[in-house]
C-alpha positions as CSV (number, residue, x, y, z in Angstrom):
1,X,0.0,0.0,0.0
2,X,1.4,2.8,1.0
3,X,4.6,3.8,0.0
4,X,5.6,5.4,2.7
5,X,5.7,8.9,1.0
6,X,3.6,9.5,3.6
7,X,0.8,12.5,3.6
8,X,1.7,13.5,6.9
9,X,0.8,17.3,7.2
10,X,-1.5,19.2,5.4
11,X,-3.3,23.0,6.1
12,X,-5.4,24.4,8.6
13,X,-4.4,22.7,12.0
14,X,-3.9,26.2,14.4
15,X,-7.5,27.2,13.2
16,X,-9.2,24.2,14.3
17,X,-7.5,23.6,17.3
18,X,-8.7,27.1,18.6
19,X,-12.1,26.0,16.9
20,X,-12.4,23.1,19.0
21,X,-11.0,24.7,22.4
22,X,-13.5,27.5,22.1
23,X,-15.9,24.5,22.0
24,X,-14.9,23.7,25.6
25,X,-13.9,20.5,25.2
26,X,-10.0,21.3,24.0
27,X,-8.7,19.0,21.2
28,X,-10.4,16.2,21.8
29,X,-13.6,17.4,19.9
30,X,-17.0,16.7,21.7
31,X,-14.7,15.9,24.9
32,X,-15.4,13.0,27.2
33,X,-14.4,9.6,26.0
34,X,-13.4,11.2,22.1
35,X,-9.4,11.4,21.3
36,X,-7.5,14.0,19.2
37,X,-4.8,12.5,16.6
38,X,-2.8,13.9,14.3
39,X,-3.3,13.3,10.6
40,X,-2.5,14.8,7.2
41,X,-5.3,14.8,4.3
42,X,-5.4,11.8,1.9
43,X,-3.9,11.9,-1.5
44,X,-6.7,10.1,-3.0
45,X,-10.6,9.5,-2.5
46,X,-11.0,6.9,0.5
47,X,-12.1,4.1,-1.9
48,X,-10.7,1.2,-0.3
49,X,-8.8,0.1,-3.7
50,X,-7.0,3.8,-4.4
51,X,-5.5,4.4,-1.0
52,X,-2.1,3.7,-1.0
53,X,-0.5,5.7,1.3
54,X,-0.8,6.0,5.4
55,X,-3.2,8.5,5.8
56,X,-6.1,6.8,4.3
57,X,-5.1,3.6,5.1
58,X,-5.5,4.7,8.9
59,X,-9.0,5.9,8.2
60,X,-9.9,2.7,6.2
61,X,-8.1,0.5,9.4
62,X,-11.1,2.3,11.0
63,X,-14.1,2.1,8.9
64,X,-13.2,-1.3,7.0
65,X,-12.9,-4.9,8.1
66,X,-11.8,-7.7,5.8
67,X,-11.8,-10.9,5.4
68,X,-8.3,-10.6,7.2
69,X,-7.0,-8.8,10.0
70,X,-3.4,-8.4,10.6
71,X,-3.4,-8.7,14.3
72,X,-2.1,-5.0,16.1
73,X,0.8,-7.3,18.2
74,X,2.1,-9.5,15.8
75,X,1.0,-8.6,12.3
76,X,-0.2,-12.3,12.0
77,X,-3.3,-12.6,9.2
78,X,-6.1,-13.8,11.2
79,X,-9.7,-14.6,10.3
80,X,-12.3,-11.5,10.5
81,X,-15.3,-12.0,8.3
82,X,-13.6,-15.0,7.2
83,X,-15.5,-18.1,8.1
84,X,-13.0,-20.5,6.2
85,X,-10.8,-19.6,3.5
86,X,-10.8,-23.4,1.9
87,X,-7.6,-24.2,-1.2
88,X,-6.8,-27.7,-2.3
89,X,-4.6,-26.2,-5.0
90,X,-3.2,-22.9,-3.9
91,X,-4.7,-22.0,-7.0
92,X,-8.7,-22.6,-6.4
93,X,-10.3,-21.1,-2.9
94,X,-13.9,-21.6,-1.9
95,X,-14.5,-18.6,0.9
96,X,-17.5,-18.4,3.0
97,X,-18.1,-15.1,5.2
98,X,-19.5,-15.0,8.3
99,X,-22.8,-14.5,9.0
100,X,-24.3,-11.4,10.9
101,X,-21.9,-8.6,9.5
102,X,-23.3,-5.2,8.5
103,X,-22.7,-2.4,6.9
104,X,-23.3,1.1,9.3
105,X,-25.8,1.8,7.1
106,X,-27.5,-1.4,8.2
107,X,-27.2,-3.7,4.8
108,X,-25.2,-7.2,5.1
109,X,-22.1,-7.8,4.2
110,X,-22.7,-10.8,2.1
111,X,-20.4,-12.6,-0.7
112,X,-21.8,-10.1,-3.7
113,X,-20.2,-7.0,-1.4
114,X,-16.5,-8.7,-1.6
115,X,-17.3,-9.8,-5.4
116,X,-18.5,-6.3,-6.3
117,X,-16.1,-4.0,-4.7
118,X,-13.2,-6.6,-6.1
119,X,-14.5,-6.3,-10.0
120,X,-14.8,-2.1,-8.8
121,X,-10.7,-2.0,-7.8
122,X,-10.1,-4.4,-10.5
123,X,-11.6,-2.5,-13.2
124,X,-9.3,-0.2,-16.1
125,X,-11.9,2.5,-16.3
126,X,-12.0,2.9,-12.6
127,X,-8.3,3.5,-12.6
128,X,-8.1,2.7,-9.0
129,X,-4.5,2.9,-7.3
130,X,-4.5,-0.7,-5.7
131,X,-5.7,-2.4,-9.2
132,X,-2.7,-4.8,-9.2
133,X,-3.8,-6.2,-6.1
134,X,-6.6,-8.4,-8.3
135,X,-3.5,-9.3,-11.0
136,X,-3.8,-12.8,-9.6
137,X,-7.2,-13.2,-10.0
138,X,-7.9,-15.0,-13.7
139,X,-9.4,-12.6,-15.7
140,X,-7.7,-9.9,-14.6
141,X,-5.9,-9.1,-18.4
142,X,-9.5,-8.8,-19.5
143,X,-10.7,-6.1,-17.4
144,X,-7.5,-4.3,-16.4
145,X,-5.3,-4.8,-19.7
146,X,-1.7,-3.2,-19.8
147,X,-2.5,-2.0,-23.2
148,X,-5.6,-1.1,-25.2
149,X,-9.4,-1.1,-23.7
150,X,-11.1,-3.8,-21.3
151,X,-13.0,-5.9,-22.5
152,X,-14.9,-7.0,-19.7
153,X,-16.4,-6.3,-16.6
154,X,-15.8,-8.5,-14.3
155,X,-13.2,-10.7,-13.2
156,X,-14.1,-14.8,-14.2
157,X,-11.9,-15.9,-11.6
158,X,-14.7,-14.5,-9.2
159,X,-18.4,-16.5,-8.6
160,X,-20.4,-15.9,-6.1
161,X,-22.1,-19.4,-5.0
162,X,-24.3,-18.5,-2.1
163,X,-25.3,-15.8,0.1
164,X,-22.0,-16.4,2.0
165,X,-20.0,-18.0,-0.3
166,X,-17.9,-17.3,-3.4
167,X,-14.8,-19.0,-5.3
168,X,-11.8,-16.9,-6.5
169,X,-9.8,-18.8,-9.1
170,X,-6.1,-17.4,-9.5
171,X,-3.9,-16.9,-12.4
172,X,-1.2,-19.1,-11.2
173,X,-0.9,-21.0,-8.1
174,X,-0.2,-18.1,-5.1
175,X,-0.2,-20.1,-1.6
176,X,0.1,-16.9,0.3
177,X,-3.5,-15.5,-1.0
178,X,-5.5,-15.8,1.8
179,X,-2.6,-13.9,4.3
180,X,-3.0,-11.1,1.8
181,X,-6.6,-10.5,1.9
182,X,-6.4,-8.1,5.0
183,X,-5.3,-5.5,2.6
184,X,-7.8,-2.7,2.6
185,X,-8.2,-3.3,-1.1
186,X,-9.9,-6.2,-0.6
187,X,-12.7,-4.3,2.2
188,X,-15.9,-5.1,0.8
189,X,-18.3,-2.9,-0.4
190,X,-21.8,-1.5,0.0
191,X,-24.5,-1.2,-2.3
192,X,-24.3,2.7,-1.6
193,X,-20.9,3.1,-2.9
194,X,-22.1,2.1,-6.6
195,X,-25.5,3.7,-6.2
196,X,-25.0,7.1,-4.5
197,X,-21.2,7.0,-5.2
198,X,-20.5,10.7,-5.2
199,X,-22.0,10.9,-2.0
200,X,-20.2,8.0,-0.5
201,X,-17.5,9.7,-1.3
202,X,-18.5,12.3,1.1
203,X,-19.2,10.4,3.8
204,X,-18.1,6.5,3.5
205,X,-19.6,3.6,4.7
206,X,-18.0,0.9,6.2
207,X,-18.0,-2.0,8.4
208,X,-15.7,-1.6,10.7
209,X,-15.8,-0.3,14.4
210,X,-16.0,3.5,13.8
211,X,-18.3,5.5,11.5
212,X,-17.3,8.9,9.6
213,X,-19.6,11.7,11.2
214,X,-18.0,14.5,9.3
215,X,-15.1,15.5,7.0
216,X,-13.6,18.9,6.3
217,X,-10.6,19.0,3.9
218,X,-7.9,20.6,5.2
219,X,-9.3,20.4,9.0
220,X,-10.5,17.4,10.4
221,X,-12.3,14.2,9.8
222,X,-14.7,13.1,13.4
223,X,-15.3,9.0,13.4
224,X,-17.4,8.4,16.1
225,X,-17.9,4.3,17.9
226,X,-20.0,2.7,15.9
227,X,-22.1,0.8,18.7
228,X,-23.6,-1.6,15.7
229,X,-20.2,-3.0,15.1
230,X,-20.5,-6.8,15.4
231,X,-16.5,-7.1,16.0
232,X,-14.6,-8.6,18.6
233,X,-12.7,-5.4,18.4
234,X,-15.4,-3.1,19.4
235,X,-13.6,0.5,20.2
236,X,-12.9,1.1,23.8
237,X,-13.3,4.9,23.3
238,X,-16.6,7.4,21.9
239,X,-14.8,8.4,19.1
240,X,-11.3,9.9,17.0
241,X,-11.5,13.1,15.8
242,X,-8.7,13.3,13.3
243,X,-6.9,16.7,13.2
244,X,-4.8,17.9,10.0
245,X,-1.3,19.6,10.4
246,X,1.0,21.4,8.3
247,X,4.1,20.5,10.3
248,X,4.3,17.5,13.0
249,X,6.6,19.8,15.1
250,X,3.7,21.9,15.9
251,X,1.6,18.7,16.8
252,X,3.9,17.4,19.5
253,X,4.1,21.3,20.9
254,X,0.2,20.6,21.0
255,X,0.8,17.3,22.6
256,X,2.6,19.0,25.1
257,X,0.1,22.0,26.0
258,X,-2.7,19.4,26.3
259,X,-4.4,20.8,23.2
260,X,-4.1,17.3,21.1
261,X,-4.4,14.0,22.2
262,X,-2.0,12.0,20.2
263,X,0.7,12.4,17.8
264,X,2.0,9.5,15.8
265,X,5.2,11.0,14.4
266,X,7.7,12.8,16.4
267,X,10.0,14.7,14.5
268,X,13.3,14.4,13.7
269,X,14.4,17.7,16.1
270,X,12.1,16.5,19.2
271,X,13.5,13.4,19.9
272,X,16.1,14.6,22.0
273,X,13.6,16.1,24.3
274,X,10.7,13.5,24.1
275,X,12.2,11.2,26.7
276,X,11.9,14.1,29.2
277,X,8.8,15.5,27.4
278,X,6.5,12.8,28.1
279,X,8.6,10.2,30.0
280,X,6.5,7.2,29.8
281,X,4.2,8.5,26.8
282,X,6.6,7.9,24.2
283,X,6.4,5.2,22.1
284,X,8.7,3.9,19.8
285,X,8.7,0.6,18.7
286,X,9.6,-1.9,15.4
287,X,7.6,-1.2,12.3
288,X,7.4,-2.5,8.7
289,X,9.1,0.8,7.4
290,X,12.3,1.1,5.3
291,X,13.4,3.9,4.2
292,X,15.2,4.6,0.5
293,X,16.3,6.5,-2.2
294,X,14.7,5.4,-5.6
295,X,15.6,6.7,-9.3
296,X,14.2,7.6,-11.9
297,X,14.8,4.8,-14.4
298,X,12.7,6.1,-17.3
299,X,15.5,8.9,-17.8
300,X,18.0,7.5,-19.8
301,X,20.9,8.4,-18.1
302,X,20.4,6.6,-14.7
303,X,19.4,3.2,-16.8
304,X,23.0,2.3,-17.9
305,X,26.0,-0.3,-16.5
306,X,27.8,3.1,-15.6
307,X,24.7,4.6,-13.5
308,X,24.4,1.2,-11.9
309,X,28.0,1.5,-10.6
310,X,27.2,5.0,-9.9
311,X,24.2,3.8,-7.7
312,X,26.1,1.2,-5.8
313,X,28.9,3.9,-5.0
314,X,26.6,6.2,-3.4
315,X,25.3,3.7,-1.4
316,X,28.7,3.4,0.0
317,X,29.1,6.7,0.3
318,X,25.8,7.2,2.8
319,X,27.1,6.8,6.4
320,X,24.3,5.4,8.2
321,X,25.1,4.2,11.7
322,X,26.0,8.0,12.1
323,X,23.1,9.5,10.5
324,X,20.4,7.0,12.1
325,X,22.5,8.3,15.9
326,X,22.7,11.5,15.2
327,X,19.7,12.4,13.6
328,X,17.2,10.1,14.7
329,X,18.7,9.2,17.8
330,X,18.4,5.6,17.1
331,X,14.6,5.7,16.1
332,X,16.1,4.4,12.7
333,X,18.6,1.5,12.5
334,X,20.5,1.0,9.3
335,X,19.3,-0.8,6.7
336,X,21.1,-3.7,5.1
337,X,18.5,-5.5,3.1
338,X,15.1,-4.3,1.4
339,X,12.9,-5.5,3.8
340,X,12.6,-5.0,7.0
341,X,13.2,-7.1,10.5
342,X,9.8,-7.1,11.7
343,X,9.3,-10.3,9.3
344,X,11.8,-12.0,11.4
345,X,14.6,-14.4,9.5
346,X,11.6,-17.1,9.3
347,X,9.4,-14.8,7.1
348,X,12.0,-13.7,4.7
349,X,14.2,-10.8,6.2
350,X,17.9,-11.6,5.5
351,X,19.7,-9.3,7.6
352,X,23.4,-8.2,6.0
353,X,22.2,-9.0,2.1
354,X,23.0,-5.6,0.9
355,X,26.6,-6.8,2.0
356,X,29.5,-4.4,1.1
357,X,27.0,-2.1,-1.1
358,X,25.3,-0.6,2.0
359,X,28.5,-0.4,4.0
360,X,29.8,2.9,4.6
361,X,33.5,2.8,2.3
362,X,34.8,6.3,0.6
363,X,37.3,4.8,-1.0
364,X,35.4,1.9,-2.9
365,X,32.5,4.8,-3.2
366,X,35.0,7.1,-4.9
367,X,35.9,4.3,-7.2
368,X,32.5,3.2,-8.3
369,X,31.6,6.7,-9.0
370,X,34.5,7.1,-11.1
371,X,34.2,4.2,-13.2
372,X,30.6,4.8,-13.7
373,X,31.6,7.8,-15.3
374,X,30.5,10.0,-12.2
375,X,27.4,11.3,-11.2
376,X,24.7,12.0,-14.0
377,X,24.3,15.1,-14.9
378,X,27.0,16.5,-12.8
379,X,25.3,17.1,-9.4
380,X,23.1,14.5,-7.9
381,X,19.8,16.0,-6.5
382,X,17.6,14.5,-4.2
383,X,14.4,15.4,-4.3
384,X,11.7,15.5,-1.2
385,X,8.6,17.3,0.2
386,X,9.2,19.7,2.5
387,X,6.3,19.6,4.5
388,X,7.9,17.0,6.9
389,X,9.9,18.6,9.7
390,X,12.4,15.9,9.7
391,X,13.0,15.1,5.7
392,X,15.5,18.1,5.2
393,X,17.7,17.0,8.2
394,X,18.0,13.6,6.8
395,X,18.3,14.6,3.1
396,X,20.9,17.0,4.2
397,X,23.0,14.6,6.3
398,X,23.1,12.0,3.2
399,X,24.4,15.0,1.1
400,X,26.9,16.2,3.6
401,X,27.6,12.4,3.7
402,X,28.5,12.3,-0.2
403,X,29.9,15.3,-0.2
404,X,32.7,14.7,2.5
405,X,33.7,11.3,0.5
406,X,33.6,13.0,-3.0
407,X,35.4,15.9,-1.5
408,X,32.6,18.3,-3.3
409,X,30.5,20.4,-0.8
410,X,28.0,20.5,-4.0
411,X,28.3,17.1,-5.7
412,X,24.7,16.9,-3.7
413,X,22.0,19.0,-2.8
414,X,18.5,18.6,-1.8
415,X,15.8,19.5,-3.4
416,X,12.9,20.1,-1.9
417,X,9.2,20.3,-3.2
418,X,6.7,22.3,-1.4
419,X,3.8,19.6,-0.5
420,X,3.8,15.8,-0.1
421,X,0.7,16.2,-2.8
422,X,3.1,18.1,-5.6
423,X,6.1,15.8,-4.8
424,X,3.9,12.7,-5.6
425,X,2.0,14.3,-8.4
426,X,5.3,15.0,-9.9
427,X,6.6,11.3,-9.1
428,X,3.5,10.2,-10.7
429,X,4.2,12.2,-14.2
430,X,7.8,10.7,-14.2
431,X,9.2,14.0,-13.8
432,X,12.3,13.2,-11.6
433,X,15.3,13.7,-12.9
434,X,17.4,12.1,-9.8
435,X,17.5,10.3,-6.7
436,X,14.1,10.8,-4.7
437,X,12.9,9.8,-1.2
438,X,10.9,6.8,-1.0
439,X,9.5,3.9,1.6
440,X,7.5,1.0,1.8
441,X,5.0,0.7,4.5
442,X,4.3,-3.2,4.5
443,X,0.7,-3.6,3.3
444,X,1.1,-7.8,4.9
445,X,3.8,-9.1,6.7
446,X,4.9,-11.0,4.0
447,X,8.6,-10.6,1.8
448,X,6.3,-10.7,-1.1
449,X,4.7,-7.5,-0.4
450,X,8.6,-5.3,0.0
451,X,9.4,-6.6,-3.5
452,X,7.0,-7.3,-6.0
453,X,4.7,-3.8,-5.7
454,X,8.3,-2.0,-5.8
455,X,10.0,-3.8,-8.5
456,X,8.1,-5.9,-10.3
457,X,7.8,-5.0,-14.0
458,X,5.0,-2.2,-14.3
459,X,3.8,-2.9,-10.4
460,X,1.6,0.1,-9.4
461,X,4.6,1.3,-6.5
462,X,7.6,1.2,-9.4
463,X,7.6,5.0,-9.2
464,X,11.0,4.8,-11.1
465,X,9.8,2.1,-13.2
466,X,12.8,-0.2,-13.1
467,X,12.4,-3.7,-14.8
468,X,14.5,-7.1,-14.8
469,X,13.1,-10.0,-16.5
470,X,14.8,-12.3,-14.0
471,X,13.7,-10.4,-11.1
472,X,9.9,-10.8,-12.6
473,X,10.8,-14.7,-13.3
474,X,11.9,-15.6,-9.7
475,X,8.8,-13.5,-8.4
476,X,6.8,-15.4,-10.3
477,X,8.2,-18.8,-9.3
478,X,8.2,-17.6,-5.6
479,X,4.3,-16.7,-5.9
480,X,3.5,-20.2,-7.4
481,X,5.4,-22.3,-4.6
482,X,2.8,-23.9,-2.0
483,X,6.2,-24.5,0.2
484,X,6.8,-21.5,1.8
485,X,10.2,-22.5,2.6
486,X,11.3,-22.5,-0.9
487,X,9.1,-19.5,-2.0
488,X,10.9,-17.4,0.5
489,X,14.2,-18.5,-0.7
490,X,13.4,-17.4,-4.4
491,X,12.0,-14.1,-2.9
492,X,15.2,-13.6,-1.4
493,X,17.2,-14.7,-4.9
494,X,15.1,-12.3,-6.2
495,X,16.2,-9.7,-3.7
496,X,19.8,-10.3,-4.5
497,X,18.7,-9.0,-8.1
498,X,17.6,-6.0,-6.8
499,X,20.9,-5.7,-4.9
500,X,23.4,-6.1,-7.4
501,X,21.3,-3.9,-10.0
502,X,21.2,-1.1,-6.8
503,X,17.5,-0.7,-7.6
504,X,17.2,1.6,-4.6
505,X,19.5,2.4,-2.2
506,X,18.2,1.1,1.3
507,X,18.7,3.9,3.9
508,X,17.3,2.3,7.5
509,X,14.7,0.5,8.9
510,X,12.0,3.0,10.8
511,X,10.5,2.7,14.3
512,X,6.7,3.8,14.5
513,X,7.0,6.9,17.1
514,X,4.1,8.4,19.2
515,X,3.6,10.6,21.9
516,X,0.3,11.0,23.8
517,X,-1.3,13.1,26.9
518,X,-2.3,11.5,30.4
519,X,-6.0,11.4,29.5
520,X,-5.4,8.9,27.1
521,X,-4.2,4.9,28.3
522,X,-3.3,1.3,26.5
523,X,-2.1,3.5,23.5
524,X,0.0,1.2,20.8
525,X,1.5,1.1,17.8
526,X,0.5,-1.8,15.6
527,X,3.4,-3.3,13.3
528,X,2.7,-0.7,10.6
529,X,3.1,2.1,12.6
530,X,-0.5,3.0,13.2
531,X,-2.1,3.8,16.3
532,X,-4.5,1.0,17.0
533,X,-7.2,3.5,18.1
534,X,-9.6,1.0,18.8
535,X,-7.7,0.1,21.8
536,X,-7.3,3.5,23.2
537,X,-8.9,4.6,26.3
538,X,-9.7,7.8,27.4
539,X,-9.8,9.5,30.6
């Protein structure tokens, strides 16, 4: 999902927070048993198969429940409306859902809501973000074709057989299907959303444990306890009112004066005062982060044997045991694979597979770079939004970094674009002419999910569209594998492509950070970083 070009801040915060303190119940909107959390505006509609990136997804975490849920410990994929997810094949599933779901709006969630809202994500003309997620589905070359119109509607691989039950037929074999269906994309949907969609849009409709009351661009969004909610996980608090920033070092200053409840990203420049700050309401715990610096592959001169001895020697170049202490004071550990340790060694992490590439060596980074032919272009840029607090200070230390070891203070420079928004609509338009900052929020805890949405040929997350046939082949293979043994070992082959071609240059591994007031208790970070809200409790 998300990569974690993450929407963090957007406008308006200082006027609703005096909005809602003149209300008389400070941040915390209606008061009482209702939290305040920080939040920046989505980047797309909140259609459950075009969010990709954190912001929405924490609102669809919400207001969706899937036939998985990734459980807020662990990250394990456990059953929600899944009755029985049922394979003899790996390739055919038979899934009944559980009876006595609803919708808010009161309609069941039957097997026609996951069918429909799967052909909706599926579907070319929709042009929904998350599309790719239904490339395993047969059928899916029909309606979502890489070239030319679709020409059909609906995905054969999907029959509904009862009131509760449907078969999905795959592609290929995939053993690892079911753990990936607590993805938001796969949320089902309601009859509303394709009826009154505009209005959906509005307002959605979910399932889950909370309910959108109201939702002011720019401002806030309220989700209020859905008391309906037939969950186990029924939330432990009134409500989340969801307050937008510009900058996340004002929202720990509000932390601080008691004016908002939660904030789930402390910056870079606070955390050598959050310890004392809020003593024991800091957070910061292992997430499914990593951090890197992608290219732009569609520009000629980065695709080339030189560039990719170029790429490898700037890797080398990047100091990052001293950049993770001294700028994230160890909130960041240095990455030296492209996943991330939260899989553990038994899930597919592979801990020292960069190898010498994402060591810290001038002298074999000076080489590289020289017999690459240098940097492209003559300066390297690295582009990033600068409505993040803490992206400069990092972007700046890798620079200062290269710099130092080229023995150029302006071999590399930052370059900053003003929003999140304009950095990603330019990303989108393939308009980078450099390195650029870039992530991966796992969508499942799975070593599938860090390579194939980044890499693959054409994948929806390739923002610098690289390719290799034999990285797509031992995907492929991998996917197809019922042993999950051996399809995590041709994952990780397939990872040692991605190394030796210096795809993207892995930075570190993030820790989710949050700091919180004394009315709130039991406040966590699940494995992906997000507050599990649902838990809270207030007062």
């Amino acid at each position: 999902m998300r990569g974690v070009a993450r929407a963090r801040w957007a406008a308006g915060a200082a006027v609703v927070l005096l909005a809602l303190a003149a209300c008389g119940g400070g941040a915390s909107g209606s008061g009482g048993r209702v939290l305040s959390s920080s939040w920046g505006d989505p980047q797309n509609p909140l259609e459950p198969s075009n969010t990709n990136e954190v912001q929405g997804g924490k609102v669809l975490d919400m207001i969706f429940r899937g036939l998985k849920r990734y459980d807020p410990k662990t990250g394990k994929a456990e059953n929600m409306l899944a009755e029985r997810i049922g394979t003899t094949d790996s390739r055919h599933f038979t899934i009944t859902v559980k009876s006595g779901w609803k919708f808010s709006n009161g309609e069941p969630v039957t097997a026609q809501s996951f069918v429909d809202a799967w052909n909706y994500g599926a579907s070319l003309r929709n042009n929904q973000k998350n599309a790719y997620f239904f490339g395993y589905i047969q059928g899916y070359d029909k309606v979502h074709p890489e070239t030319g119109t679709q020409t059909a509607d609906t995905l054969s691989g999907l029959r509904v057989t009862g009131p509760r039950t449907f078969t999905v037929t795959l592609g290929q074999k995939f053993s690892s299907f079911p753990d990936t269906l607590g993805y938001a994309a796969f949320a089902p949907l309601p009859r509303a959303f394709f009826t009154h969609h505009s209005a959906w849009l509005d307002k959605p409709v979910g399932n889950g444990p909370y309910a959108v009351e109201s939702y002011t661009r720019g401002a806030q969004m309220t989700l209020r306890r859905w008391d309906g909610y037939p969950g186990p996980d029924k939330a432990r608090n009134d409500g989340v009112t969801l307050v937008v920033y510009t900058d996340s070092n004002t929202a720990y200053t509000d932390v601080l004066a008691g004016n908002l409840d939660l904030v789930d990203d402390i910056p870079a420049s606070q955390l050598k005062n959050v310890r004392t700050d809020l003593g024991g309401r800091y957070i910061n715990t292992p997430a499914g982060i990593l951090q890197t610096l992608a290219f732009p592959f569609y520009d000629p001169k980065w695709n080339t044997g030189g560039a990719r001895k170029v790429r490898t020697g700037l890797s080398m170049a990047i100091n990052r045991e001293q950049i993770t202490r001294t700028i994230f004071r160890n909130t960041r550990t240095p990455a030296t694979d492209w996943t991330s340790p939260v899989l553990g060694t038994d899930g597919g992490y592979k801990p020292g597979l960069c190898g010498r590439a994402c060591a810290y060596d001038p002298a074999a980074a000076r080489k590289l770079i020289r017999e690459g032919g240098g940097i492209p272009g003559g300066r390297l840029r690295i582009t990033y939004n600068a409505d993040s607090g803490s992206h400069k200070q990092w972007v700046d230390a890798v620079c200062n970094s290269i710099n130092n070891v080229l023995g150029n203070d302006r071999a590399c420079v930052g370059n900053p674009v003003g929003t999140f928004a304009d950095f990603r609509n330019q990303i989108g338009r393939h308009r980078m002419t450099g390195p650029f900052r870039a992530g991966w929020q796992m969508d499942y805890p799975l070593i599938q999910n860090f390579l194939q949405p980044l890499y693959y040929t054409n994948a929806s997350s390739n923002d610098g569209k690289w390719s290799d046939k034999r990285f797509d082949h031992l995907v492929d293979r991998a996917n197809a594998e019922s042993d999950k043994a051996r399809a995590i070992r041709l994952f990780q082959q397939a990872e040692t492509v991605v190394r030796d071609n210096m795809a993207a240059i892995p930075l570190w591994y993030q820790n989710g950070s949050a700091g919180y007031t004394d009315r709130l208790h039991d406040v966590a970070l699940n494995p992906f970083s997000v507050p599990v809200y649902d838990r809270v409790k207030v007062g």
